[in-house]
N, C-alpha and C positions, 0 to 999 in steps of 0.2 A: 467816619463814613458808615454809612447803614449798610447791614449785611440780610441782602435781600433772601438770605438763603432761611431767614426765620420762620418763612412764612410758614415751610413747611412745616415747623412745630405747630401750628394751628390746622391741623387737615381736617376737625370737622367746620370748621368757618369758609376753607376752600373746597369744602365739598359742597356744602349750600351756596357759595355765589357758583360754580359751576353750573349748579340745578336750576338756581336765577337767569342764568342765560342763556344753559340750554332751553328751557322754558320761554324766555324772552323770542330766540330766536322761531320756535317752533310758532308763537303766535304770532310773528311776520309772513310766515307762510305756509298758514293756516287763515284767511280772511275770512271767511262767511263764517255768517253767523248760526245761533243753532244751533239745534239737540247735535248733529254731529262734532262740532267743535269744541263744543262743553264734554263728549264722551272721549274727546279725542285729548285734551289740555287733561282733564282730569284723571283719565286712566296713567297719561303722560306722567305729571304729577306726586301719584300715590305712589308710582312704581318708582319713581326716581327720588323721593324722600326718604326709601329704603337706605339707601348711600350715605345720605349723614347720619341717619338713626343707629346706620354700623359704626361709621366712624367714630360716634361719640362713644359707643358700648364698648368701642378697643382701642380710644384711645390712652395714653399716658400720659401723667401729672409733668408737666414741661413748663418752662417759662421763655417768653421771648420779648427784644426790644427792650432788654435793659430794666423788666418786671412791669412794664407796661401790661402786656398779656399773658394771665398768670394763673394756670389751667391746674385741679384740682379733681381726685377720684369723684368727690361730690361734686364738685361742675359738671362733671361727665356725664354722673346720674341724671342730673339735674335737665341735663341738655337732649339725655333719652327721652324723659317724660313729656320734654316741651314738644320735641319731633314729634313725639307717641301722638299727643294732643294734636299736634298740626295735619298730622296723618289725617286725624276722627274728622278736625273741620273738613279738610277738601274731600271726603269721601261726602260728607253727612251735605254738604253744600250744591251736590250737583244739580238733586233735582229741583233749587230753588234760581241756580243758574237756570236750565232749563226752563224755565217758565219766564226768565222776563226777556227774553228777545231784544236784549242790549250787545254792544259791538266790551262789554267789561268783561268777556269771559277772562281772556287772559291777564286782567291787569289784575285781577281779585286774585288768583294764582300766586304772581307774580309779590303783590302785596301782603300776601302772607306771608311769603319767604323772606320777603326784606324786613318784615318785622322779627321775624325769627332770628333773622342773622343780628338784629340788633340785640335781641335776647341773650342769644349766646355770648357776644363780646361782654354785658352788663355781667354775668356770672362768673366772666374770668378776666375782669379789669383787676389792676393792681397800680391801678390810680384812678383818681379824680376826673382829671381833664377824659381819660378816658372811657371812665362808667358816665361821664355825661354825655360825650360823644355817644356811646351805646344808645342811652337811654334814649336821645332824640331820632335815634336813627329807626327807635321800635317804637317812636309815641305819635311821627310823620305820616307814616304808612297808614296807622292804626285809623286816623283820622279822615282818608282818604278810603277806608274801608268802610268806615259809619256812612258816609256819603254817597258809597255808592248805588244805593237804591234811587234813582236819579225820578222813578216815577211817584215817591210818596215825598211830602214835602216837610216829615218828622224826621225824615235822612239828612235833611241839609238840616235844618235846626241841631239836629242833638249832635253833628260835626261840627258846626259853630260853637256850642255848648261845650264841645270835646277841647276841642282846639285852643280855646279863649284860655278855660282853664288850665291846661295843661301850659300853656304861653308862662301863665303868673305862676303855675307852682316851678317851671323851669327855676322862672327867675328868683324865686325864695332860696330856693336848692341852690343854686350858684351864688347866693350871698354868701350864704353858706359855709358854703364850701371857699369864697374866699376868704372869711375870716379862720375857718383852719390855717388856710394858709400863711396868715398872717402871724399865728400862731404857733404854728411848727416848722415854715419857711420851705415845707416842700408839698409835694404832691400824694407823692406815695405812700402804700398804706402801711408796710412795713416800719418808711420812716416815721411818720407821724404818729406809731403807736409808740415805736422808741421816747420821739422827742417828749410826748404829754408822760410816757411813765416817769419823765423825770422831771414831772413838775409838781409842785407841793402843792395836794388837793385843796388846801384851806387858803394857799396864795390867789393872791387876786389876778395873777395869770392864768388862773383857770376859765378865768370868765369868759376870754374872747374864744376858745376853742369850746366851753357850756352854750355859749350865745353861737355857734356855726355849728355846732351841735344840733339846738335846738330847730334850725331854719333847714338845715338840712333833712330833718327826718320828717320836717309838716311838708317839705316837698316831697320826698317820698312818701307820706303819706297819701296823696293826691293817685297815686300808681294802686294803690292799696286798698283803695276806696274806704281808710281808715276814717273815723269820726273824727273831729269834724271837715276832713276833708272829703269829704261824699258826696256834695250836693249834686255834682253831675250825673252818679250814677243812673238815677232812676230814667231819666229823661235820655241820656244815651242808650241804652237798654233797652230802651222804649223804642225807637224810634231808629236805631240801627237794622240791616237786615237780620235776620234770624242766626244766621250761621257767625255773623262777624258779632255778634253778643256773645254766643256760646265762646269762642276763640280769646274774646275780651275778656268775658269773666275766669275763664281758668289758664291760660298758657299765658297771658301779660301779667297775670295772678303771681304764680309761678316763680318768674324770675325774678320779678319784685319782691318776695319773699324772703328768696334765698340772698338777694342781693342786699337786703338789710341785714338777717342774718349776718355774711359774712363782715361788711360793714359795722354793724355796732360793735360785735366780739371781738373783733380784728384792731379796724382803726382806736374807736372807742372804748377798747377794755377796760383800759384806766379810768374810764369816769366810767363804770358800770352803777355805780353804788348814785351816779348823780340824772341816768338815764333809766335805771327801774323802776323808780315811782312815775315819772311819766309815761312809761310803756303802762304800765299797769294802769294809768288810770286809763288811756287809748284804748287798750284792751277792753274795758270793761263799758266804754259809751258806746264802743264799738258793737258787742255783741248785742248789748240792751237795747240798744236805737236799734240795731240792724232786725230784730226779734220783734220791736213793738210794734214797727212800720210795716214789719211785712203781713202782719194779723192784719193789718186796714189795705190792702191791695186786693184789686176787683180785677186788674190785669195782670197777665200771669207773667208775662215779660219786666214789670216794674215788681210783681212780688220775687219774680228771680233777683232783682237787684238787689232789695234787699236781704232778701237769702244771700248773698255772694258778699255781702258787707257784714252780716254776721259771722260768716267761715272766715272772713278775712282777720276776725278779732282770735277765732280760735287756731289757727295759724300764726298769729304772733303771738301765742303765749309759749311757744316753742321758744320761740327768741327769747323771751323771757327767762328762759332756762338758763342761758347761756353757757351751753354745753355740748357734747360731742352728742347725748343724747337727743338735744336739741335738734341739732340740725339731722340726726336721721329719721326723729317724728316730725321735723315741718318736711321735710323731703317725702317720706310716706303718705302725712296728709295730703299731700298737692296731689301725688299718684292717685290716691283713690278718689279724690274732689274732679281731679280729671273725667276717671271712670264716670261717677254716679251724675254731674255735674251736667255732660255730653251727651247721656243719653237722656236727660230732659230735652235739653234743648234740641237732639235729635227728633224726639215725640213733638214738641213745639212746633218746630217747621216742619213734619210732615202732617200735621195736620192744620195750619195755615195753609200750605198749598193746595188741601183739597178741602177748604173749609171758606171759600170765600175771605181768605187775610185774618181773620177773626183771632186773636189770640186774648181774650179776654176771659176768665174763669169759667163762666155761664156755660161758654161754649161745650164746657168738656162733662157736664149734666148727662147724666145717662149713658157715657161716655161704653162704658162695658158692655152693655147690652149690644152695641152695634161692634164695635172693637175687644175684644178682650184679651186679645194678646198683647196689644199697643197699651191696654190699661195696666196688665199686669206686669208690665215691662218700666212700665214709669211710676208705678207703685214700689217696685223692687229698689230703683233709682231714689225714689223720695227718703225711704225708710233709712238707703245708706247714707243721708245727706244728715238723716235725721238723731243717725247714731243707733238705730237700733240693732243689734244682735241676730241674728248672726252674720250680719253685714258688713264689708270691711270696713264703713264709717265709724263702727263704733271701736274699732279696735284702733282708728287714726286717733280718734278724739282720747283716748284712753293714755295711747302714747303723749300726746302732747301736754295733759293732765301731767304724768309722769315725768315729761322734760323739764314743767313749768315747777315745781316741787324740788325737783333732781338738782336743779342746779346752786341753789341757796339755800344749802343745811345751816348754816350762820345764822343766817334771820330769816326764819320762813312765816312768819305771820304775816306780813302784808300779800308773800306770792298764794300762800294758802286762804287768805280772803279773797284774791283775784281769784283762784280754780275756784273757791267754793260759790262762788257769784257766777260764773262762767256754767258750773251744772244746774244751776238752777234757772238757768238760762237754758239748757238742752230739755228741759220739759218743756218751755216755752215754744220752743222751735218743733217740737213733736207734734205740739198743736197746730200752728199753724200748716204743717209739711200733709200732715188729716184732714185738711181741708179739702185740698187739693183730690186726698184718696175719695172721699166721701160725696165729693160733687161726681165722682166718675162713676162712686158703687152706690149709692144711696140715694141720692139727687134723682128725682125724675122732671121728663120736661117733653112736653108734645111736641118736639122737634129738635129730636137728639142728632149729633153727626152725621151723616150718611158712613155706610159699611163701604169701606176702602181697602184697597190692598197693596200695601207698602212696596215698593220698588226697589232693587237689587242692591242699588248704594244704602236705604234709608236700612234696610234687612243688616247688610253690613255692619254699618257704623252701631246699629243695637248688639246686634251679635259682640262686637269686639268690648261694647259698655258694658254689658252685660254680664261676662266673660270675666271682666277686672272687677265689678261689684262682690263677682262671686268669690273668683280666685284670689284677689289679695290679702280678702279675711284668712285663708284657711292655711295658702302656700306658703308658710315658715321662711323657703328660702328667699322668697323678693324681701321683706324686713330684713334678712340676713346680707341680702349683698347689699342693701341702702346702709345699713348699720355698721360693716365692714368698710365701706368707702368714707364714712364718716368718721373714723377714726386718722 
C-alpha cells in the first residue's frame, strides 16, 4: 500500500505545483488581456517563485517511494539555480509579453513552471522509469513554449523541429535504458551500479549494458545540444520567442547536466574506463563545432546557439572528472552560465522590442553611441561567457579544467589532451564573443539603434545578471557551499 504521507518528503516539488495553480487559478479570473494582466500574472509569479527557491535552499537530503525519489544536498543546489534562472526568465519576459496582445500571458507562466517541476524530478530521480517521466514532463512544455509566438511563422517551425527531435532522441534513450534493463533486471540506480560492478569488464555481458549505455547518453545528448546531437539548436533558437531561448539555453542546460553527471558516476561507474573516451571525444566536436559555427553567424540568436553548444562541451568536461570536484565545477559553471548567459539575452529582447524584431548583428553597429549602458552591460556578459578575468566565467572554466584533470591521476593523458584542446578552444571563443563587443564599440553605421530607455523588469533582470557576473568571481563562499553540498 502507498504511503501518501511521502509526499511531504518532496516539499520543494509541492511547493512548485502549489505556485502552478495558484497561478493557474489566478489566470481564470484574471481574462482580459494586456499590459495590466501581464503586470498582474507576472508580479504574481516572481513573488511566488520565492517559495520553492526557499524550499529548495532548506531543504534536506531525504528519499521517498521506495528510492524512486532521491533528493541530494546538490539536487538542492541545483534546484536553487534552476528557480534562480526561472525567476530571471519571468522578470526579463514581461515586457515581451506586453507587446504581443495574445490571450498566452498566463500559459507562458504557467509553462515554465511545469517545465521546472519536470527539472526538479530529473535531478532527484533514483530510477529510470522515473528520470524519463521527468524528462518528458520538462521537454512537453518546452515545446509549447517555442510555439508560442503564434504571429511569426519560425515559432511553429523551430516547435516542429523541437518536438520531432526530441520524439526520436526519447525513443534512443528508452532503448536504452531498456537494454540496462535487460542487463541488470531492475531499474534503479543504486541497483544497477551494484549488479554491472559485478560483472567481468572483459565478459561479453558487458556489451548489452556498453550498447544501453551508449543509446542512452546520444539521447541525452539531444538535451545537451552535444555534437552531434545539435542539429536543432540553431533553428529553435532562432525562431523561439526571445525569453523562451534564454530559459532553453541555461535552466534545461542545467538539469541536463547535473542529471548526466549523476547518471554516469552513479549508474555507470563501473564502466567509467569504457564511457571516457567517448565523452572525451563529445567533448571535443562539441566545443570545436560549437566555436567554428558561431565565428560564421550574422544572427545573434543562432550565434547564441552555438555559443550554448560550445559551453555545453565545457560543462561536460566536469563530468569528465568524475568526482566530488566535478560535480561542484559543473554545478558552479551552470550558476555563472545562468548569470552571464541571461543578461544577453536579457539585452537581446530588450532591444528587439524597440528595434523593430531585428535581432541580427548588424543591428547592434554603433550600438554605444546611442546606448552605453546596455552596451556595457552586455560587454560585461560576453567577457564572462568568454572566460576573461576578472569575470566569474573564468573562474568556472578554470574549475572544470581542474575537475577534468582531478579525477584520473591513473591515466591523465588522454583527459589532458581533451583540456589542452578545450583551452585552445577558449581563444577561439574570445574571438568570436569580440565581435559582438566591436560591432557595438567600433562599427559605425548611418542608422544606429534609436536611444531607449529600458523599463523596470528589463533594469531588474540586468541588475540581478549583473550582480552574479560580478559576485560569483570574487564571493569565496557561494564555491564554498556548492563545494560543501557536493561532498
Amino acid at each position: 500500500m502507498v504511503n501518501y504521507g511521502q509526499f511531504l518528503n518532496m516539499v520543494p516539488e509541492a511547493a512548485l505545483v502549489a505556485v502552478l495553480l495558484l497561478i493557474f487559478f489566478a489566470d481564470l479570473i484574471c481574462p482580459k488581456c494586456g499590459k495590466d494582466k501581464v503586470k498582474t500574472l507576472g508580479t504574481l509569479s516572481t513573488i511566488l517563485l520565492l517559495a520553492p527557491l526557499a524550499a529548495c535552499a532548506l531543504a534536506e537530503p531525504t528519499t521517498a517511494f521506495g528510492g524512486l525519489y532521491v533528493t541530494s544536498p546538490m539536487a538542492n543546489v541545483m534546484k536553487v539555480i534552476l528557480t534562480a534562472g526561472t525567476l530571471i526568465v519571468a522578470i526579463m519576459a514581461r515586457p515581451w509579453l506586453e507587446n504581443q496582445g495574445t490571450r498566452a500571458v498566463g500559459e507562458f507562466f504557467e509553462l515554465i513552471i511545469s517545465t521546472l517541476l519536470g527539472m526538479y524530478m530529473m535531478v532527484s530521480s533514483g530510477n529510470f522509469l522515473m528520470f524519463f517521466l521527468a524528462l518528458e514532463t520538462a521537454s512537453v512544455p518546452m515545446a509549447c513554449l517555442v510555439a508560442l509566438d503564434k504571429r511569426k511563422k519560425q515559432s511553429a517551425e523551430a516547435a516542429a523541429k523541437y518536438i520531432l527531435t526530441a520524439t526520436f532522441s526519447s525513443g534512443v534513450m528508452l532503448y536504452g535504458i531498456s537494454l540496462v534493463y535487460a542487463a541488470a533486471g531492475t531499474l534503479y540506480f543504486d541497483d544497477i551500479a551494484t549488479v554491472l560492478g559485478a560483472i567481468n569488464p572483459f565478459s561479453s555481458q558487458m556489451l548489452l549494458p556498453v550498447a544501453g549505455l551508449v543509446f542512452f547518453f546520444s539521447g541525452l545528448g539531444f538535451k545537451l545540444s552535444l555534437v552531434p546531437f545539435h542539429f536543432w539548436t540553431a533553428d529553435t533558437y532562432q525562431g523561439a520567442p526571445t525569453p523562451v531561448t534564454g530559459y532553453l539555453s541555461v535552466v534545461s542546460k542545467g538539469a541536463a547536466a547535473l542529471a548526466a553527471f549523476i547518471i554516469l558516476t552513479k549508474v555507470f561507474g563501473p564502466l567509467v574506463e569504457q564511457y571516457t573516451l567517448m565523452l572525451g571525444i563529445v567533448i571535443i566536436l562539441t566545443i570545436t563545432v560549437g566555436n567554428l559555427f558561431a565565428i560564421r553567424q550574422s544572427e545573434l540568436k543562432r550565434f547564441m546557439a552555438f555559443s550554448s553548444i560550445s559551453q555545453a562541451g565545457y560543462i561536460m568536461l566536469a563530468v569528465l572528472g568524475n568526482s566530488q570536484m566535478g560535480a561542484a565545477a559543473l554545478t558552479y559553471y551552470v550558476l555563472v552560465y545562468v548569470a552571464a548567459n541571461m543578461a544577453v539575452f536579457t539585452v537581446i529582447s530588450v532591444v528587439e522590442q524597440n528595434n523593430g524584431g531585428r535581432t541580427d548583428m548588424a543591428a547592434y553597429n554603433g550600438f554605444y553611441t546611442t546606448n552605453p549602458r546596455l552596451s556595457f552591460l552586455m560587454t560585461l556578459a560576453l567577457f564572462s561567457l568568454a572566460g576573461i578575468p576578472p569575470f566569474a566565467g573564468m573562474f568556472s572554466k578554470f574549475f572544470v579544467f581542474m575537475a577534468a584533470v582531478g579525477g584520473h591521476e591513473a591515466d591523465p593523458f588522454w583527459v589532458y589532451l581533451v583540456v589542452f584542446i578545450a583551452l585552445i578552444n577558449t581563444v577561439v571563443s574570445l574571438y568570436y564573443y569580440l565581435l559582438i563587443v566591436k560591432a557595438m564599440y567600433i562599427k559605425k553605421t548611418l542608422t544606429p539603434l534609436p536611444t531607449f530607455r529600458s523599463d523596470a523588469n528589463t533594469k531588474l533582470a540586468l541588475a540581478l545578471c549583473t550582480a552574479g557576473i560580478v559576485a560569483f568571481g570574487i564571493v569565496s563562499c557561494i564555491y564554498n557551499w556548492i563545494a560543501t553540498a557536493a561532498v
